[in-house]
C-alpha positions as CSV (number, residue, x, y, z in Angstrom):
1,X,0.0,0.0,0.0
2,X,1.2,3.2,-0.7
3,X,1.6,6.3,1.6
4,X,-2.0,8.4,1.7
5,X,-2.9,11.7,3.4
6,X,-4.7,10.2,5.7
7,X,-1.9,8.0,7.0
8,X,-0.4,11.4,7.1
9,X,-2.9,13.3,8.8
10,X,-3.7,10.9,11.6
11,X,0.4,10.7,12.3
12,X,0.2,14.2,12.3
13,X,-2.2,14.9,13.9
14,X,-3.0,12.0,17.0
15,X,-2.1,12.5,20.5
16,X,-1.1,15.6,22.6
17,X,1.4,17.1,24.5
18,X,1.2,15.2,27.6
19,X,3.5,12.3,28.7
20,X,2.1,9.0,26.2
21,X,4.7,6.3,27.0
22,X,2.6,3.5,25.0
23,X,1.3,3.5,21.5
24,X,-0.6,1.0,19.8
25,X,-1.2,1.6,16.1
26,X,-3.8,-0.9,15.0
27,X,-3.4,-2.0,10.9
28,X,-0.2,-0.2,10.7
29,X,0.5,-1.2,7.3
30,X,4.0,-0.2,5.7
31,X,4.4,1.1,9.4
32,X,4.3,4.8,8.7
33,X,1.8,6.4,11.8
34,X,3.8,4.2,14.0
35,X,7.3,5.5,12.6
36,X,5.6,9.2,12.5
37,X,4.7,8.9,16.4
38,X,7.9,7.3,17.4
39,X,9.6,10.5,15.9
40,X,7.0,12.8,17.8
41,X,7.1,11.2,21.2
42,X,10.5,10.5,21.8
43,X,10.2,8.2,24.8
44,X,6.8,6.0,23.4
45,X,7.4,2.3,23.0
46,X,5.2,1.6,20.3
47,X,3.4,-1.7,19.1
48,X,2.4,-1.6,15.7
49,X,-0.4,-4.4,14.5
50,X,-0.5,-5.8,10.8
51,X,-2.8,-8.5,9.6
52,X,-1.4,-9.4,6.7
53,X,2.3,-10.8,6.3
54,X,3.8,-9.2,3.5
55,X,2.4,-5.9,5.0
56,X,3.8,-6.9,8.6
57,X,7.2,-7.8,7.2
58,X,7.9,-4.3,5.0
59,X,6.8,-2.8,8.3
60,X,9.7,-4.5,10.2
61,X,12.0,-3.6,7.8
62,X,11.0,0.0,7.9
63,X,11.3,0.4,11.3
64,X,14.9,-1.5,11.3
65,X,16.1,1.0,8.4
66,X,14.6,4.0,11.2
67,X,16.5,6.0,13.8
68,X,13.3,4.3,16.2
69,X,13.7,1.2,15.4
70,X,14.4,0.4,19.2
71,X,11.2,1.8,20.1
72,X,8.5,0.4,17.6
73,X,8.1,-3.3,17.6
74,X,5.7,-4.6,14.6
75,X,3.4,-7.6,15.3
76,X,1.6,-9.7,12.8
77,X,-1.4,-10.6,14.2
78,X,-5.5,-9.4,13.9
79,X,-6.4,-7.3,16.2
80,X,-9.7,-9.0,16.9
81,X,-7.6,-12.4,18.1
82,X,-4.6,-10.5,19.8
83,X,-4.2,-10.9,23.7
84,X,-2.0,-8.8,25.3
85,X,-2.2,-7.5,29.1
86,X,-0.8,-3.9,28.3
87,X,-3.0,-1.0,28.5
88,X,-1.8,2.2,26.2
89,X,-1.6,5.9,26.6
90,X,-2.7,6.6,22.3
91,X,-4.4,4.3,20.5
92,X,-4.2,5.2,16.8
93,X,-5.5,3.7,13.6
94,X,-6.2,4.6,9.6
95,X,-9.1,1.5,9.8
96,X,-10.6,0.1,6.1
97,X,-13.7,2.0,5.5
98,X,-15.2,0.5,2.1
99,X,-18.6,-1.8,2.7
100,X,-19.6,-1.9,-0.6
101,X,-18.0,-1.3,-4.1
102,X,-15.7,-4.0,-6.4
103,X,-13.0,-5.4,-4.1
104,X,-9.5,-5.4,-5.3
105,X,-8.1,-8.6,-7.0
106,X,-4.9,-8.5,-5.0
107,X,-6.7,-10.2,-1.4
108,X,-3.7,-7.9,0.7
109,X,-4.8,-4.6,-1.2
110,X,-8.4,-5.7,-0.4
111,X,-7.8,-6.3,3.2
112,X,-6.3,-3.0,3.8
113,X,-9.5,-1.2,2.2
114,X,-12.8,-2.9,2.7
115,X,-14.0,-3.6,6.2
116,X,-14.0,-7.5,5.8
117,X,-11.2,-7.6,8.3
118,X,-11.6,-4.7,10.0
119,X,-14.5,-2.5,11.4
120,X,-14.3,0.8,13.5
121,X,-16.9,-1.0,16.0
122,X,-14.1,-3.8,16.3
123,X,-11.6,-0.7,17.7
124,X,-14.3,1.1,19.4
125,X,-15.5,-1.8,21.3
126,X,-12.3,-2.7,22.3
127,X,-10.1,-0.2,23.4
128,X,-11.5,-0.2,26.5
129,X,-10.0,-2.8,27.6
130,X,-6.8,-1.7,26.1
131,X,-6.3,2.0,27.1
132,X,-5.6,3.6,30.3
133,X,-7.8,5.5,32.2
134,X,-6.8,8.9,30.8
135,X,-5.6,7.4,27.5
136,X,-7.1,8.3,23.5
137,X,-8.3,6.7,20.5
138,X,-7.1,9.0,17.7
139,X,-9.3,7.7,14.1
140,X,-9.2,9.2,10.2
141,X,-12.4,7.7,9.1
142,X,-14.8,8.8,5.9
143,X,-17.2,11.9,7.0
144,X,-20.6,10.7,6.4
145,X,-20.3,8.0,9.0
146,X,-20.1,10.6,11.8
147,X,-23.3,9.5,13.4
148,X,-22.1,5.6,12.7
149,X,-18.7,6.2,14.6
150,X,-20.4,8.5,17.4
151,X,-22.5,5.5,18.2
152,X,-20.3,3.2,18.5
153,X,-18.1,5.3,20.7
154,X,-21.0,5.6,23.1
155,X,-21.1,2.1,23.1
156,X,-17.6,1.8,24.0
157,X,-17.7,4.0,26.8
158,X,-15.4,6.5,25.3
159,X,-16.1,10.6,25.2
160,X,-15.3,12.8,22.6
161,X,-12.3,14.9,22.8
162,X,-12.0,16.3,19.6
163,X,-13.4,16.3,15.9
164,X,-11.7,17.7,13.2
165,X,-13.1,17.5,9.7
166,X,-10.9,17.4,6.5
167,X,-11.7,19.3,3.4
168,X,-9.8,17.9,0.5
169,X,-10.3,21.1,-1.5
170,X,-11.3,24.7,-0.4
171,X,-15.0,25.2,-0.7
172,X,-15.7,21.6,-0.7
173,X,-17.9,19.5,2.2
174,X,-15.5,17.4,4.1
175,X,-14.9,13.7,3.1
176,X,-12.7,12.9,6.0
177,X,-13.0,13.2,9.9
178,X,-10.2,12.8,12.7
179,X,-11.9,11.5,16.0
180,X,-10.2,11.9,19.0
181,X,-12.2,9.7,21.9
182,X,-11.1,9.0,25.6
183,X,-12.5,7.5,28.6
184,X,-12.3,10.8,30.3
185,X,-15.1,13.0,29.9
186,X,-14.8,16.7,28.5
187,X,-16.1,19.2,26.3
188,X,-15.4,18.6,22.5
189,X,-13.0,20.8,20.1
190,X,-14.6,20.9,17.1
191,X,-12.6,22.0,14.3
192,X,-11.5,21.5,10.5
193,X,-8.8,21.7,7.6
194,X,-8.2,22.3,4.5
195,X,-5.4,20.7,2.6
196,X,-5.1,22.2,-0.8
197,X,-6.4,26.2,-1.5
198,X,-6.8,27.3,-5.1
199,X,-3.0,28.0,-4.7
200,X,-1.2,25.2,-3.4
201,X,-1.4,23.2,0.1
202,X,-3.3,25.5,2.8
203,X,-1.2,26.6,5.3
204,X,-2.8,24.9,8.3
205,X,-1.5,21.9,6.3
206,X,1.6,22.7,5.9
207,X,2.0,23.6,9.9
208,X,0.6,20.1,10.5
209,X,2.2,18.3,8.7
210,X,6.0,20.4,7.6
211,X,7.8,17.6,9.9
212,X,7.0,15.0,8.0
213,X,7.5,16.1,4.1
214,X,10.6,17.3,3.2
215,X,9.5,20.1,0.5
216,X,7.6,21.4,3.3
C-alpha cells in the first residue's frame, strides 16, 4: 500500500502534548503512523499491529532501516484475536472503510480497504479494555459515517475529545474526519482543515504536517 494523506494526517495529527509512553497503532501497514509517532514522542514504545504478512514484514523492515527502530516493535497478528495485558496511553488507527464497491483482486490490497477484516466498531468496542484511564483513541475515518462512529463510541464508553473535519479542497464539504475519543469526559474541540487552497497546500496543512515532508 502506498503512503495516503490520511496516514499522514492521523500521524500528524493523533495525540497531545502530555506524557504517552505507550502506543498502539492498530493496521499499521508499511508502518508509517507508527514511525511518524515514534519520531514525535521521543520516549513512546510503540506496538504496531499488521494483519497481513507481507504488510507486517515491510513494516519490520522499515522500522529497522529508522532511527526508532528500538522503540517500535511490529506484530503480525488481527487485532480481533490479539491478547495482550498492556494497556496504552494513544491508541491510533487509519481502519478500512469501504462496505460496498468492487473489491480489489490482489486479497492484501483488499484487506487494507474494505472492512471485511476490520471494522471501526471492532476498535471502538475494544479499546477499553486496552487503554488507560486517561488514554485516547485517535481515528481518520470517511465523514458521512459521523453518526455511525459517534454510536459506537458511546457504546464503547469512550467521550469525545475532539473532531476535526478534513476538506480535501477549499469550498468543498468534508470527506474525511479525525476523531479523537477518551474515557475521560470533556467538552469537545470541534474543528477543520483544508489541505489544498486554489494556490497550493493551505497553510494549516503545511503547519501540520512540515515535519514530515521534506519540500515542506
Amino acid at each position: 500500500m502506498k503512503i495516503g494523506t490520511d496516514g499522514v494526517l492521523l500521524g500528524a495529527w493523533a495525540g497531545r502534548t502530555e506524557s504517552v509512553n505507550r502506543i498502539l497503532d492498530i493496521g499499521t501497514g508499511t508502518g508509517l503512523i507508527a514511525l511518524m509517532l515514534a519520531q514525535r514522542f521521543e520516549n513512546a514504545l510503540i506496538t504496531a499491529l499488521e494483519i497481513d504478512p507481507a504488510a507486517a514484514e515491510e513494516a519490520m523492515e522499515n522500522v529497522s532501516l529508522s532511527p526508532w527502530h528500538d522503540r517500535v516493535r511490529v506484530v503480525n497478528a488481527d487485532f480481533k484475536q490479539w491478547k495482550t495485558s498492556e494497556q496504552y496511553d494513544l491508541i491510533v488507527s487509519n481502519p478500512p472503510f469501504f462496505t460496498t464497491g468492487l473489491r480489489a483482486s490482489d486479497q492484501q490490497r483488499a484487506n487494507a480497504r474494505h472492512t471485511d477484516t476490520l471494522t471501526c466498531s471492532d476498535i471502538l468496542s475494544r479499546t477499553s479494555d486496552l487503554i488507560t484511564s486517561s488514554g485516547h483513541l485517535c481515528l481518520i475515518t470517511p465523514a458521512d459515517i459521523s453518526d455511525t462512529i459517534l454510536f459506537e463510541s458511546a457504546l464503547g464508553r469512550l467521550n469525545l475529545v475532539r473532531k476535526c473535519d478534513v476538506k480535501t479542497i477549499e469550498g468543498k464539504i468534508p470527506i474525511r474526519t479525525l476523531w479523537d475519543f477518551s474515557p475521560i469526559d470533556s467538552q469537545p474541540e470541534v474543528s477543520s482543515i483544508t489541505i489544498r487552497t486554489k494556490t497550493g497546500y493551505s497553510d494549516e496543512y503545511r503547519n501540520l504536517t512540515a515535519g514530515f515532508y521534506l519540500h515542506f
